[in-house]
C-alpha angles and dihedrals in degrees: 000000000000088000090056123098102247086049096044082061102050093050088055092055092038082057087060097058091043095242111155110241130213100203114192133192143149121290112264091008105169087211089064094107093067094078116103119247112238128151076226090065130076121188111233113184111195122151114246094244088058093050087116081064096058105111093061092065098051134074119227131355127298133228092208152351139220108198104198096148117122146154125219109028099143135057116318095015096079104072092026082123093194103046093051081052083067099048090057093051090048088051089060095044086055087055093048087042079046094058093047098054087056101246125159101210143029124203116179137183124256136170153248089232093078092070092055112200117346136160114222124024130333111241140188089241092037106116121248130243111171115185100186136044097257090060104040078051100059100039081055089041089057093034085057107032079058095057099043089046094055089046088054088039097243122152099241118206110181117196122207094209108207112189112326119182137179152099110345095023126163100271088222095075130103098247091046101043086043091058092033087053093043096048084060084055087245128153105249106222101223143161128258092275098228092135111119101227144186125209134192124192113230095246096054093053086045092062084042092062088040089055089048092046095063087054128119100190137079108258151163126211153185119223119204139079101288087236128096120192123167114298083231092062097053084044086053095043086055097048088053087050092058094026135328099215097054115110127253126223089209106158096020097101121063115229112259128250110282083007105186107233096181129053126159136127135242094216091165087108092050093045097048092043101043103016086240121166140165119257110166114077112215094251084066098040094051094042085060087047108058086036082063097037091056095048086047109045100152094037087045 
């Protein structure tokens, strides 16, 4: 998952601390340009279903290794039983890839979906409760991946990811089709926004995973800010950002079925753990973010 946006921004931190990156992708993958260029990163393309195979494409040993890779995150994806199988048997064969590369830990990313709907925050020892594939995927993928890991003898880290935005997004979610929609000086069709959020910038979740990667102990997180406003408020913040005097759909759209109304994470064990804390309030974040999404209209 080295073209995707969190893992774009981790390699650029990793850069900073002059860590040699592996970053592997699929082979062809249009987002391939995303990564960032660094005499410290070497491109490694390798198919999801031959991640097992992994080590034979790579030179030297290896300290970690972030496993964001994933098949079936939008629409139909989700329930499509057979194919999140597969992501849970390609999560093992990146621990296994992981072993025999020699590294010491695996942190993988998990997902707020496996808590299902939930009012207060979303904790590491909160039960789960998925109520789609995707998310069933995932809490098995981490539950796994954990076992595997302890029976090679590999620290595992597992992060629940709430909503992370940022340069180089899907341009299916709802902060980059918003700003895509609003740069076209469309009317965005939206909900009533009533949703009590929590947003993170990618920069900020990439630290986080930086933090979790130096670790040497078993643990679950939450990743997010640790704050949830109305989900209007961060609509209208973005609007401004593009301009203020655009109109907004809010309230055009109806809620979806088990629509989750509450989303924010309990980052006390993270913090405590990593020393991790947010830095980037969501009017930055979101500034960098339209600046990107205008120079990269048809990567945005």
């Amino acid at each position: 998952g080295a073209s995707g946006m969190i893992g774009s921004a981790l390699i650029r931190r990793l850069i900073q601390e002059k860590i040699e990156v592996a970053a592997v992708v699929r082979p062809g993958s249009k987002k391939m340009g995303q990564i960032p260029k660094s005499s410290l990163v070497t491109i490694v393309e390798c198919p999801l279903d031959r991640l097992d195979g992994l080590p034979d494409l790579t030179k030297g040993m290896f300290d970690g290794f972030y496993h964001f890779a994933w098949d079936g995150t939008f629409g139909e994806g989700r329930n499509d039983a057979y194919l999140q199988n597969s992501n849970v048997r390609w999560t093992l064969d990146a621990v296994h890839a992981a072993y025999r590369l020699g590294c010491k830990i695996f942190v993988g990313a998990g997902s707020q979906a496996e808590y299902g709907r939930v009012e207060g925050k979303l904790s590491p020892d909160l039960p789960v409760s998925p109520e789609n594939g995707y998310g069933i995927a995932k809490y098995t993928a981490g539950k796994l991946s954990a076992i595997y890991a302890e029976q090679l003898g590999l620290t595992h880290v597992w992060a629940r990811i709430l909503s992370v935005y940022g340069p180089g997004d899907n341009p299916f979610t709802m902060v980059s089709s918003t700003i895509q929609k609003l740069l076209r000086k469309e009317k965005p069709g939206l909900t009533k926004g009533e949703q009590l959020w929590d947003y993170l910038y990618c920069d900020d979740a990439a630290e986080a995973f930086y933090r979790m990667g130096r670790r040497s102990q078993n643990g679950v997180y939450c990743v997010g800010s640790g704050v949830a406003k109305p989900l209007r408020e961060y609509i209208e913040q973005l609007r401004d950002a593009v301009d203020p005097a655009l109109p907004l759909g809010l309230g055009e759209r109806p809620y979806t079925e088990n629509q989750v109304m509450c989303l924010c994470a309990d980052i006390t064990a993270l913090t405590a753990d990593t020393g991790f804390v947010p830095r980037i309030p969501f009017s930055e974040g979101i500034a960098r973010t339209v600046e990107w999404i205008k120079n990269h209209p048809a990567g945005a």
